[in-house]
C-alpha positions in Angstrom: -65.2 -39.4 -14.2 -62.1 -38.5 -16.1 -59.1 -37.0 -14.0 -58.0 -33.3 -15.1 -54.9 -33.1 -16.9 -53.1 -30.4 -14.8 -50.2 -30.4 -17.4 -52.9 -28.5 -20.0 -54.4 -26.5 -17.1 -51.1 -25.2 -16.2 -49.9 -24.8 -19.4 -53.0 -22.8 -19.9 -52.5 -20.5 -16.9 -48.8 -19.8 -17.8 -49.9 -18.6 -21.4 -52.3 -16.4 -20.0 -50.5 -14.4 -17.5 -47.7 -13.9 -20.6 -50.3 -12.7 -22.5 -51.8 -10.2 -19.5 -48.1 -9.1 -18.7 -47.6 -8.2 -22.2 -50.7 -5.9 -22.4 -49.2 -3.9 -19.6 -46.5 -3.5 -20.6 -47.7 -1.4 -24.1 -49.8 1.1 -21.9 -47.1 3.0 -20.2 -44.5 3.1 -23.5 -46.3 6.4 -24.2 -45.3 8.3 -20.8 -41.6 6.9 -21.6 -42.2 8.3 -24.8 -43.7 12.2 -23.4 -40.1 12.2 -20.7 -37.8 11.3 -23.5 -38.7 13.8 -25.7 -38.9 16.2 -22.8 -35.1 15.9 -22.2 -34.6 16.4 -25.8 -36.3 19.6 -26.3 -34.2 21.0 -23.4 -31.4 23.1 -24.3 -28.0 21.7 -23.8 -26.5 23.0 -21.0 -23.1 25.4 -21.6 -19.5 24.1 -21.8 -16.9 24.6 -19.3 -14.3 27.6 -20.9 -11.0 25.4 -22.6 -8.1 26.0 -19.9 -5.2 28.8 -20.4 -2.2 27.2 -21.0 0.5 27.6 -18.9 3.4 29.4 -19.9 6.3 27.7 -19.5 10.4 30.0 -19.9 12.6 28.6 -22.1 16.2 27.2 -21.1 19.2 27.1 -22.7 21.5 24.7 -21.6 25.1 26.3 -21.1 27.6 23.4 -19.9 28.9 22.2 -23.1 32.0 23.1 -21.9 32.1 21.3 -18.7 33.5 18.2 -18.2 31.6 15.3 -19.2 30.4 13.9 -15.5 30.6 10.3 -17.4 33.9 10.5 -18.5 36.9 9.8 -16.2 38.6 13.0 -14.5 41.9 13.7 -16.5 45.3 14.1 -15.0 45.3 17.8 -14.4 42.2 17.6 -12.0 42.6 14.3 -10.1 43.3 15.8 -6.5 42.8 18.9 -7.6 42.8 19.7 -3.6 46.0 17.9 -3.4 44.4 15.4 -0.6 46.0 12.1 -1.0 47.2 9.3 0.9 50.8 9.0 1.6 52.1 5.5 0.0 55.4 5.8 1.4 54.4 6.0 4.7 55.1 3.4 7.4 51.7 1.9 8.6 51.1 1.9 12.0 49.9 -1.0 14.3 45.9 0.8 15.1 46.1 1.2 10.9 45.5 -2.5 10.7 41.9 -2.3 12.6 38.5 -0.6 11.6 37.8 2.3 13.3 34.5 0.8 14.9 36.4 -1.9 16.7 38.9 0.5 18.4 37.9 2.0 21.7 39.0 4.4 23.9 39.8 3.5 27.6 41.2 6.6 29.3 44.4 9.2 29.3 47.6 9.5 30.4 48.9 12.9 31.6 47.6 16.8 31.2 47.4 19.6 29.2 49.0 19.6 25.8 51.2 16.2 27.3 47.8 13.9 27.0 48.2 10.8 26.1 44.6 8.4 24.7 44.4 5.1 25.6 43.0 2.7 23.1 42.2 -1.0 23.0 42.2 -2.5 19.6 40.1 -5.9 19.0 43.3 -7.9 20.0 42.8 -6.7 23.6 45.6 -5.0 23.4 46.1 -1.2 25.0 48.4 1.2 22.6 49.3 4.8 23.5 48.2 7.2 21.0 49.1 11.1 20.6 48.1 14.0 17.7 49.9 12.8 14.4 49.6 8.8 14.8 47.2 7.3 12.7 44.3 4.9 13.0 41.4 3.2 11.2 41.4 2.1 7.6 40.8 5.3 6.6 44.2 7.0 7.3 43.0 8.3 9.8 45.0 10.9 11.6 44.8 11.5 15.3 44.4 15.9 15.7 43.6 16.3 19.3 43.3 14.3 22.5 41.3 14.8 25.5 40.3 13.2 28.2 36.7 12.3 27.1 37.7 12.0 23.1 39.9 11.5 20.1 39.7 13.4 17.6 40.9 13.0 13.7 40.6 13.0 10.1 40.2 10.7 8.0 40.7 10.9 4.1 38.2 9.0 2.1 37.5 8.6 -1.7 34.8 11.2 -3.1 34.0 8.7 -5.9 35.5 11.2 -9.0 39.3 9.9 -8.6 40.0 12.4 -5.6 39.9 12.3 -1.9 38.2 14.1 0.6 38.4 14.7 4.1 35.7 13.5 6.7 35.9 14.6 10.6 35.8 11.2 13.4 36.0 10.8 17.2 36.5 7.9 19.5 34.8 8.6 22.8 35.1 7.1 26.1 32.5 4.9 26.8 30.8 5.1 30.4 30.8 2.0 31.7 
């Protein structure tokens, strides 16, 4: 007896499920056919109304005759508040140190006589009163009490002039 040849069997079995699948597949094309042209026929449904536009006020722009903020400041307005270092005067010792690494380590006196005390980074205790200066900053001492100094400095506002800016030294709590 000859053996089967399972490679023609199979290749038998394989060409007819293909062809069964494919049959199937043809019936159910005409409900496909019925929904799509359902969705068709219905009407389309209404557009959303075009936004108002927004109305928006004119500006006119007024400032030709300012000065041109890119420009340099001319002579007539640099320190127009008439803040400005004085480069004749005699720098004192506590002018030499940033104001950060000063501290304040007590008073002498009371009253209107008070005297600060103040250590600069050279471990070194100076005597200070209103009108001596200290910091970088020219800074100028205005009041001293027994818990803080006081001053102001002046500082450059960035436009050629200078500005003044309030500082303290307190007495740290040790």
């Amino acid at each position: 007896m000859a053996a089967p040849n399972y490679r023609k069997i199979a290749t038998g079995l394989l060409l007819a499920a293909v062809v069964v699948s494919l049959s199937a597949c043809t019936r159910g094309s005409r409900d496909l056919e019925a929904w799509v042209a359902e969705v068709r026929a219905r009407p389309a449904p209404p557009l959303d109304p075009l936004p108002v536009m927004k109305q928006f006020e004119t500006f006119e722009y007024a400032a030709q005759n300012l000065r041109d903020p890119f420009s340099q400041p001319s002579a007539d307005q640099d320190g127009e508040n008439g803040l400005r270092p004085d480069p004749n005067r005699r720098k004192e010792v506590l002018e030499a140190f940033p104001l950060d690494s000063l501290d304040m380590v007590g008073t002498i006196g009371a009253g209107d006589g008070v005297v600060g005390l103040v250590m600069g980074p050279d471990r070194v205790t100076y005597r200070v009163r209103p009108g001596n200066y200290m910091g970088l900053s020219d800074g100028r001492i205005t009041a001293v009490f027994e818990d803080r100094i006081e001053m102001v400095e002046l500082v450059p506002d960035g436009a050629g002039g200078w500005l003044e800016r309030q500082a303290k030294i307190a007495l740290e709590d040790n």
